[in-house]
C-alpha positions as CSV (number, residue, x, y, z in Angstrom):
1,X,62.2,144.4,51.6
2,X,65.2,146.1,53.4
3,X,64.3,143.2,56.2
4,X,65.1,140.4,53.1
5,X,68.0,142.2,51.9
6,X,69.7,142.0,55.6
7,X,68.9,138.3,55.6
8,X,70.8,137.9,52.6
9,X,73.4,139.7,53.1
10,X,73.8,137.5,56.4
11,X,73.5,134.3,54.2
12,X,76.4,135.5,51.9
13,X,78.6,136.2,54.6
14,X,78.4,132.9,56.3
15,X,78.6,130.8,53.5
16,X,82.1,132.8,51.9
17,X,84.8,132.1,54.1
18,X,83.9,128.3,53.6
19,X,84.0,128.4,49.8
20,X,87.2,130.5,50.5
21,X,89.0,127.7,52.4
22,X,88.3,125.4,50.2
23,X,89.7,127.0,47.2
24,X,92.5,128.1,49.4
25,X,93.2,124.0,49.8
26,X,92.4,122.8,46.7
27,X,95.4,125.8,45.0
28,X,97.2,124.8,47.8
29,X,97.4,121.0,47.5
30,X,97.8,121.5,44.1
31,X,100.5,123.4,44.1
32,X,102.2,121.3,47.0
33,X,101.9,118.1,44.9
34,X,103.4,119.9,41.7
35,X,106.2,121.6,43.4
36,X,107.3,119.3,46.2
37,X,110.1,117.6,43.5
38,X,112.3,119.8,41.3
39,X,114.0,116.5,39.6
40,X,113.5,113.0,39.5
41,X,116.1,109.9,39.2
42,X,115.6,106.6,38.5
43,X,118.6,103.9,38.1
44,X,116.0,101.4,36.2
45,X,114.6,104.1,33.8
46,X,114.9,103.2,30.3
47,X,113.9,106.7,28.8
48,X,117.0,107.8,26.1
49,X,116.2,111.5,26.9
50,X,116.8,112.9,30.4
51,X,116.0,115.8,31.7
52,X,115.4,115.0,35.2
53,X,110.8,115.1,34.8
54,X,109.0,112.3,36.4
55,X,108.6,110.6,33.1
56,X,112.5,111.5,31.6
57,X,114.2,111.2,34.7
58,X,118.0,111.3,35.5
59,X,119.6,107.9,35.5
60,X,122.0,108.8,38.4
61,X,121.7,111.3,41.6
62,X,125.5,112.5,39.8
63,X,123.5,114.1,36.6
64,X,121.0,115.5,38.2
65,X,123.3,117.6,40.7
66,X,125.9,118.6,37.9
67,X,122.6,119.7,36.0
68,X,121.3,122.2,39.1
69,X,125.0,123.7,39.0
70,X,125.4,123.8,35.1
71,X,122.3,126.2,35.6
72,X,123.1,127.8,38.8
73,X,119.9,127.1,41.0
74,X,119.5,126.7,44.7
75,X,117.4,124.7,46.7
76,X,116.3,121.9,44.7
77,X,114.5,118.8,45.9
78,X,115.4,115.8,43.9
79,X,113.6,112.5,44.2
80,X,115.6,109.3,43.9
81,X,113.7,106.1,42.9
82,X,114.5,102.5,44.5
83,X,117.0,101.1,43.3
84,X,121.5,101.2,44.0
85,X,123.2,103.9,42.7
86,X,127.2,103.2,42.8
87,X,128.2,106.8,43.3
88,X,129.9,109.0,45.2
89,X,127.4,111.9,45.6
90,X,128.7,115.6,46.2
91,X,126.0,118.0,47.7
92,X,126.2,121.4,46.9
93,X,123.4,124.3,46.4
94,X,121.5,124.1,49.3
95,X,120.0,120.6,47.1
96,X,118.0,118.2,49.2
97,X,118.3,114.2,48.3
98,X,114.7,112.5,49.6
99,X,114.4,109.0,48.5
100,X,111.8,106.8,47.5
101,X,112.2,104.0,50.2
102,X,114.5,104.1,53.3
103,X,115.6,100.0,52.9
104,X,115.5,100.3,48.8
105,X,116.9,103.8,47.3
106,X,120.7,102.6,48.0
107,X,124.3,104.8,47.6
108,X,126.5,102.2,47.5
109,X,130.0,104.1,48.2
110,X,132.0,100.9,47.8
111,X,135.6,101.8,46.7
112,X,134.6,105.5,47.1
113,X,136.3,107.5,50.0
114,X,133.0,109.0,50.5
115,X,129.3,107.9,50.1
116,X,127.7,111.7,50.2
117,X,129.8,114.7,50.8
118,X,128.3,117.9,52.0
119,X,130.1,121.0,50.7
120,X,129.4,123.8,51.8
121,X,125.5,123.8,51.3
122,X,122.3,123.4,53.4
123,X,121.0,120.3,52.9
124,X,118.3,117.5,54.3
125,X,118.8,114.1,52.7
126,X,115.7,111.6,54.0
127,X,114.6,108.2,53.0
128,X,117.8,106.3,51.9
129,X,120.5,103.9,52.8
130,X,124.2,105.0,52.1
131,X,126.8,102.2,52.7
132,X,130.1,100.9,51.9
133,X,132.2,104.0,51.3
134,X,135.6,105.2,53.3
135,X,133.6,107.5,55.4
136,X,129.5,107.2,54.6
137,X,128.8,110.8,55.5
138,X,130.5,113.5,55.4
139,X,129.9,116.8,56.5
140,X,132.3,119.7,56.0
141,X,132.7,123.0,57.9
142,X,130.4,125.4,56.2
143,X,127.4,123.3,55.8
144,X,124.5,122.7,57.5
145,X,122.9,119.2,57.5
146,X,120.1,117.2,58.3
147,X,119.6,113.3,58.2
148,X,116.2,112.0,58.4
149,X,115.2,108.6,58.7
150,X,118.2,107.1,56.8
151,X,120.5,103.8,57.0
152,X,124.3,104.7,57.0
153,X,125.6,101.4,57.8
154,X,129.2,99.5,56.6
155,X,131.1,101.9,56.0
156,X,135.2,101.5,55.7
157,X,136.1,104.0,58.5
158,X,133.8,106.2,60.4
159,X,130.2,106.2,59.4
160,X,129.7,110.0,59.8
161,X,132.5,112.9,59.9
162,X,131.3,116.3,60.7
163,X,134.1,118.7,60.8
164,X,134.9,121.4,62.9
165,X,133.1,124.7,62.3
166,X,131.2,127.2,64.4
167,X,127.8,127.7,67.0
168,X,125.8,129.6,64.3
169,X,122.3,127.2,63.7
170,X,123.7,127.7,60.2
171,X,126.1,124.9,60.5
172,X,123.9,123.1,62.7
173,X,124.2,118.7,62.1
174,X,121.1,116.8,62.6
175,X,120.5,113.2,62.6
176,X,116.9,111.8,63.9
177,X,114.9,108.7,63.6
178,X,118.1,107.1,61.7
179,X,120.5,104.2,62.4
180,X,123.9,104.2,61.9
181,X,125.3,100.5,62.3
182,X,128.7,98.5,61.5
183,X,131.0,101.3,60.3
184,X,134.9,99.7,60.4
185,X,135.7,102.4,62.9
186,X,133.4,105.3,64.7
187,X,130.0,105.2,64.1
188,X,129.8,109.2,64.7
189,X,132.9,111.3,65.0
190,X,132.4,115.3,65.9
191,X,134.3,118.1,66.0
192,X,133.4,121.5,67.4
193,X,130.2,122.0,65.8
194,X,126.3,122.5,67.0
195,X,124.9,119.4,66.4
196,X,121.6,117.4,67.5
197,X,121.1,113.4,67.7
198,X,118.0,112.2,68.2
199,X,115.9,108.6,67.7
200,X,118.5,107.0,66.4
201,X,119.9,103.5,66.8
202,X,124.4,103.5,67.1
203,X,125.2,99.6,66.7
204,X,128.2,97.5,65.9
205,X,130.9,99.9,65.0
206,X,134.2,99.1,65.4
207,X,135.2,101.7,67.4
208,X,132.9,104.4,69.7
209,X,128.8,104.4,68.9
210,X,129.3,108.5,69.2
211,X,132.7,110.0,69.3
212,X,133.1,114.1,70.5
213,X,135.7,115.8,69.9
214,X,136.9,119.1,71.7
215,X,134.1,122.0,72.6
216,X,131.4,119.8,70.8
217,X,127.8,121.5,71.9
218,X,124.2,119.3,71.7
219,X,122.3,117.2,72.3
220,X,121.9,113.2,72.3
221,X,118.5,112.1,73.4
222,X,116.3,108.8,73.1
223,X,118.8,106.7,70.7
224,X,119.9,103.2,71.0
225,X,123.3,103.3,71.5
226,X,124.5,99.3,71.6
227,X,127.2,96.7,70.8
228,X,129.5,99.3,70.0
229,X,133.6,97.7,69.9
230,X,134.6,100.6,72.1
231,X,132.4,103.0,74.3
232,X,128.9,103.6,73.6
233,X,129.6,107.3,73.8
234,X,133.0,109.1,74.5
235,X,133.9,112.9,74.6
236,X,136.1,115.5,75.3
237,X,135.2,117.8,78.3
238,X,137.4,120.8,77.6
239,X,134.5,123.4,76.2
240,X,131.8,121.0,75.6
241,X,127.8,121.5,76.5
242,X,126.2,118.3,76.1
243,X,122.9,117.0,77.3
244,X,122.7,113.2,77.4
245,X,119.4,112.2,78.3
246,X,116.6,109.2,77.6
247,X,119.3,106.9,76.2
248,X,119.4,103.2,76.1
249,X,123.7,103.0,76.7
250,X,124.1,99.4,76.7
251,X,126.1,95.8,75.7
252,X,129.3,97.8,74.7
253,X,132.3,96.5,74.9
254,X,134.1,99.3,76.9
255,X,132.8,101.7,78.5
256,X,128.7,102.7,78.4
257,X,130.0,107.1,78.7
258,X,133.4,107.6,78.9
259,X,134.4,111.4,79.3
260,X,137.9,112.6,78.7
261,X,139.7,115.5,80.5
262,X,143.2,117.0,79.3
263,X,143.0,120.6,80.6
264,X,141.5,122.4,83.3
265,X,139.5,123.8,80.8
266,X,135.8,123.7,81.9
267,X,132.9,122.3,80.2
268,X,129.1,121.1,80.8
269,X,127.9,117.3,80.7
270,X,123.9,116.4,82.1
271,X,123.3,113.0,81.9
272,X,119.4,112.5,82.7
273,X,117.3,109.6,82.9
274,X,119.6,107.3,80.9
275,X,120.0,103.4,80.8
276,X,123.6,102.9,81.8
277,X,123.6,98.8,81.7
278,X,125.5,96.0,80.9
279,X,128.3,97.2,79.4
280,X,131.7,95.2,79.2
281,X,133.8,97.9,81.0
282,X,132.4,100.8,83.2
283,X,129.2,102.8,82.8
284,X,130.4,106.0,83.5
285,X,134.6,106.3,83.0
286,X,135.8,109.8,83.9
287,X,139.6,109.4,82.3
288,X,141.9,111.9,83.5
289,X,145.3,113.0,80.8
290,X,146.0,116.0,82.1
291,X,149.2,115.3,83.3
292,X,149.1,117.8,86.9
293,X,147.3,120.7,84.5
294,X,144.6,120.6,86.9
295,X,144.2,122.9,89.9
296,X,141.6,121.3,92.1
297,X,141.0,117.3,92.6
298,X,139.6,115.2,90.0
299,X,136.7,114.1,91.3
300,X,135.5,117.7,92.4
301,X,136.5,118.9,88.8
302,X,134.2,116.5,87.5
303,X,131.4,117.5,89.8
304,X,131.6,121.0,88.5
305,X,131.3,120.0,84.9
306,X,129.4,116.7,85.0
307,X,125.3,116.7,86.4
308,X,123.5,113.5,86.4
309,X,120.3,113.0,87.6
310,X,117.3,110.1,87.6
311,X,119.9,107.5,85.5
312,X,119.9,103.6,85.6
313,X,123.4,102.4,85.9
314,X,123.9,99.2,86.3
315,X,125.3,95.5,85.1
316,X,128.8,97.4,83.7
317,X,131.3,94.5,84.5
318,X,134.1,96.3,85.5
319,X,131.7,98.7,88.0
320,X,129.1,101.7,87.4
321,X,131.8,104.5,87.6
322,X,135.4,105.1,87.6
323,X,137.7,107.9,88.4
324,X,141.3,107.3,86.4
């Protein structure tokens, strides 16, 4: 008997920790799939009463934010259904915007000076097109913001604005597996700020793909940056640290990189295994304005600051680099 009793006790413990994990994942996808959306809007919903459920939802992405601020809550994931929603949309209470389809859950900003404005919140908006506004996107200095696998395209003026702020990760900008395409002026414009650009296509805006301003600090890595009316990408050295690296630079009509010196203030540039080709005017345009301010001569300033390494440069019809 004791021999039996062993056996069993053997039996039991083997067999527990896999009815364990399965309860585990059942409460667990269970409570994933009822908590992942805190409100829902649909534009087409013919529902009288709204109160932002699945089956009540909020006709616009406007009621449903002035709804999590009338009761004070943070973090709130709201679910936006396909369809256009002509709005101007103000984030605020750490709320994240996640819509239905990327192509078919539209902000149409048209006549608005801004499609979505981030005020001082930290917010993720994913899955949705915003076009036609003054600015599309804009980001101001005491948020953090992420862009997922969204359209910001048409815009009046720049497509994105992130203003200047601080270092701190918690003002961190983040755009990845987007496109930002045909904005009247910049595609991007940045000010000193943390900030991260990744997967992205930059395409037909009338004025630089990406635009830096003074001691911007990130990183732009494996994006499309094309057919942009003025250069692909153009900076400010004085305080920057930027990595460039696994970009296709190419068909703009200026410059492919064009980095700006005023000052003889310092910064850090790696370009690395980038496509540097066919653009209209140089590749790579270092463009001196410092009028005398610097110490030592250009070209061995910009060796100090500017490391490149393993980069295709080529087919730039005005040459692969220039010192001005």
């Amino acid at each position: 008997m004791q021999k039996a009793r062993i056996i069993l006790k053997q039996k039991k413990h083997q067999i527990f920790p896999g009815m364990a994990l399965a309860i585990f994942l059942l409460l667990f996808a269970a409570s994933a799939s009822g908590d992942l959306y805190d409100f829902y809007v649909d534009s087409a919903s013919t529902q009288t009463n709204e109160d932002g459920t699945e089956s009540c939802p909020f006709k616009t992405i406007g009621a449903a934010i002035r709804h999590i601020e009338s009761e004070s809550l943070e973090g709130k994931n709201i679910y936006t259904k396909k369809g256009t929603y002509n709005e101007q949309v103000e984030l605020t209470n750490d709320t994240n915007l996640i819509g239905e389809d990327r192509h078919e859950t539209i902000i149409n900003g048209e006549g608005k000076d801004k499609g979505i404005y981030f005020h001082s919140t930290e917010s993720r908006v994913q899955n949705l097109t915003v076009e036609k506004a003054s600015v599309n996107l804009k980001v101001d200095k005491k948020s953090k913001v992420t862009v997922e696998n969204c359209s910001i395209r048409e815009s009046g003026g720049d497509g994105i604005e992130v203003d200047r702020s601080g270092y701190s990760k918690n003002y961190k900008f983040t755009l990845k597996d987007s496109s930002v395409k045909d904005s009247g002026e910049r595609g991007m414009y940045i000010f000193k700020r943390k900030f991260e650009i990744t997967g992205s296509e930059i395409s037909g805006n009338g004025g630089e793909g990406i635009d830096l301003h003074t001691s911007a600090r990130g990183t732009i890595k494996d994006n499309e940056i094309k057919n942009n009316e003025e250069s692909g990408i153009e900076m400010i050295m004085g305080g920057a640290n930027v990595s460039i690296r696994g970009n296709n630079i190419s068909r703009n009509d200026t410059q492919g990189v064009t980095i700006q010196v005023y000052n003889s203030r310092q910064g850090k540039v790696k370009l690395t295994k980038n496509d540097i080709v066919n653009n209209s005017g140089y590749g790579i345009r270092y463009a001196r304005y410092d009028h005398g301010k610097l110490k030592m001569k250009f070209q061995d300033f910009i060796k100090k600051c500017v490391k490149r390494k393993s980069n295709s440069i080529g087919g730039n019809s005005d040459g692969d680099y220039a010192y001005q």
